[in-house]
Every structure is written in structure tokens, then in C-alpha cells.
C-alpha positions as CSV (number, residue, x, y, z in Angstrom):
1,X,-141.4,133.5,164.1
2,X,-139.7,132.6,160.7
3,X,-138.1,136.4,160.3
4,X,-136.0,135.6,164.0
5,X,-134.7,132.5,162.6
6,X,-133.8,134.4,159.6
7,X,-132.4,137.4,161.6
8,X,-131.0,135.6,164.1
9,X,-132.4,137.0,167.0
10,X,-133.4,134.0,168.6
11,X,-132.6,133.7,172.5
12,X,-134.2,132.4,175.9
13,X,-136.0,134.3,178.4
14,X,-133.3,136.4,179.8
15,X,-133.1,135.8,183.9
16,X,-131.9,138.7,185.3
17,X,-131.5,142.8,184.3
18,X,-128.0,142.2,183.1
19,X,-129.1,139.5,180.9
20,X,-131.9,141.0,179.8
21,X,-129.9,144.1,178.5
22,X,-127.4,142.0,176.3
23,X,-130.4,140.6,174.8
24,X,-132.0,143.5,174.0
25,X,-128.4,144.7,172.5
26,X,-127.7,141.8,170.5
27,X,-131.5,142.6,169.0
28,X,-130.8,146.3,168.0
29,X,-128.0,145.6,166.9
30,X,-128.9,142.6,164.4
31,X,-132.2,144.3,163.3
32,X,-130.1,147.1,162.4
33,X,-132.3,149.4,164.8
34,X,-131.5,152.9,164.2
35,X,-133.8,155.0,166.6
36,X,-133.3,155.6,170.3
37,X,-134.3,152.1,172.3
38,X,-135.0,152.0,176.1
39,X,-135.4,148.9,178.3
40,X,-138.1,148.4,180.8
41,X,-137.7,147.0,184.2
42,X,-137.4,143.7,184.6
43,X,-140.8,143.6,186.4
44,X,-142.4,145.0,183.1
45,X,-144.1,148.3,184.5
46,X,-144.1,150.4,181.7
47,X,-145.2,147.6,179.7
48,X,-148.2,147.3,182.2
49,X,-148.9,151.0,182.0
50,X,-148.5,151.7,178.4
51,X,-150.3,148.0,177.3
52,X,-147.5,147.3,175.4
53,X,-148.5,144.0,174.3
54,X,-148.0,142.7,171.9
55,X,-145.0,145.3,170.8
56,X,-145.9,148.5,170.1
57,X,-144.3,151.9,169.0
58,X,-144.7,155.1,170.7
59,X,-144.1,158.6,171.0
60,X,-143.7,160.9,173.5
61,X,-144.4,164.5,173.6
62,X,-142.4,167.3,174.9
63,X,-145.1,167.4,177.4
64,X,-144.9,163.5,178.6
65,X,-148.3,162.8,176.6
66,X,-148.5,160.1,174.2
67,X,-148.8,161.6,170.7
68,X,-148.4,158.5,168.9
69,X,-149.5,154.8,169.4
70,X,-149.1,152.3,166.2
71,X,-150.8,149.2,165.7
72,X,-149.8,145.8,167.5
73,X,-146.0,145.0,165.7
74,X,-144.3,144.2,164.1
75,X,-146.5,144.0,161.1
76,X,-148.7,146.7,162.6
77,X,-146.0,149.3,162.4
78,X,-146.1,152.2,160.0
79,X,-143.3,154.2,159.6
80,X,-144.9,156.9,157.4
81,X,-147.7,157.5,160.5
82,X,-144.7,157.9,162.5
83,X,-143.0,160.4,160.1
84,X,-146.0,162.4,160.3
85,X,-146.6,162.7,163.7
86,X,-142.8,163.3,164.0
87,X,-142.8,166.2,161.5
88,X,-146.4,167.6,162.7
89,X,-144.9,167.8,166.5
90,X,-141.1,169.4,165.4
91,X,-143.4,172.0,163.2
92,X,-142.7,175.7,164.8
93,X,-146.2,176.8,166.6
């Protein structure tokens, strides 16, 4: 994609955890990723159970439920739909 090459954030397929953390490191870090980022295995289960291919965002309720799902990213992300769910869910009841 022409935005890594332009972001730097071009690497190879990382072969083990460690690796695979420093990747994901250098990537926050360069995209200037400001929100809390976890890793998933190496063997990709979350990825499996959340379909998170090809990237998407999501959000998890106090409750473990999904409460938000965007669009396939990067160019499917919208921050504003995330806002709102955001704002709706830290809303008193």
C-alpha cells in the first residue's frame, strides 16, 4: 500500500511472538497510534473469532459484548461512529 511506504511501516512477516511484538511497536509508534493497542496470539485466535479481516476496530463493553464493529479498515474506519458509541456507553444510566 502506497500510505506504508510513505509511513514507513513496511516490514516482513514477523516469525515468532517476540518479533511480532516489535513489529506491532514500531507500527504504533510511527502511525502515531494514540488509543490502547493489544496483540493477538501468534496463532491468530481472536482474529478468527472476532473475523477481523481485513482490519477492523472494535469495542468492548463493560459487559464483554461487542458494542461497536466499523467497517473493513483502514479506509472503512470512522472515528465520529466511534465517538458516539464511546460517548453513548460512558453516559450515566
Amino acid at each position: 500500500m502506497q500510505s506504508n511506504i510513505k509511513d514507513k511501516v513496511i516490514f516482513s512477516s514477523p516469525k515468532s511472538e517476540e518479533e511480532r511484538a516489535l513489529v506491532a511497536g514500531a507500527c504504533v509508534r510511527k502511525l502515531g497510534i494514540e488509543i490502547p493497542a493489544v496483540l493477538d496470539v501468534f496463532g491468530n485466535s481472536t482474529e478468527q473469532a472476532y473475523t477481523a479481516w481485513p482490519d477492523r476496530i472494535y469495542l468492548i463493553d463493560a459487559n464483554g459484548r461487542v458494542a461497536y464493529k466499523s467497517r473493513p479498515g483502514p479506509f472503512g474506519f470512522k472515528p465520529e461512529e466511534l465517538k458516539y458509541t464511546l460517548t453513548r456507553l460512558l453516559q450515566p444510566q
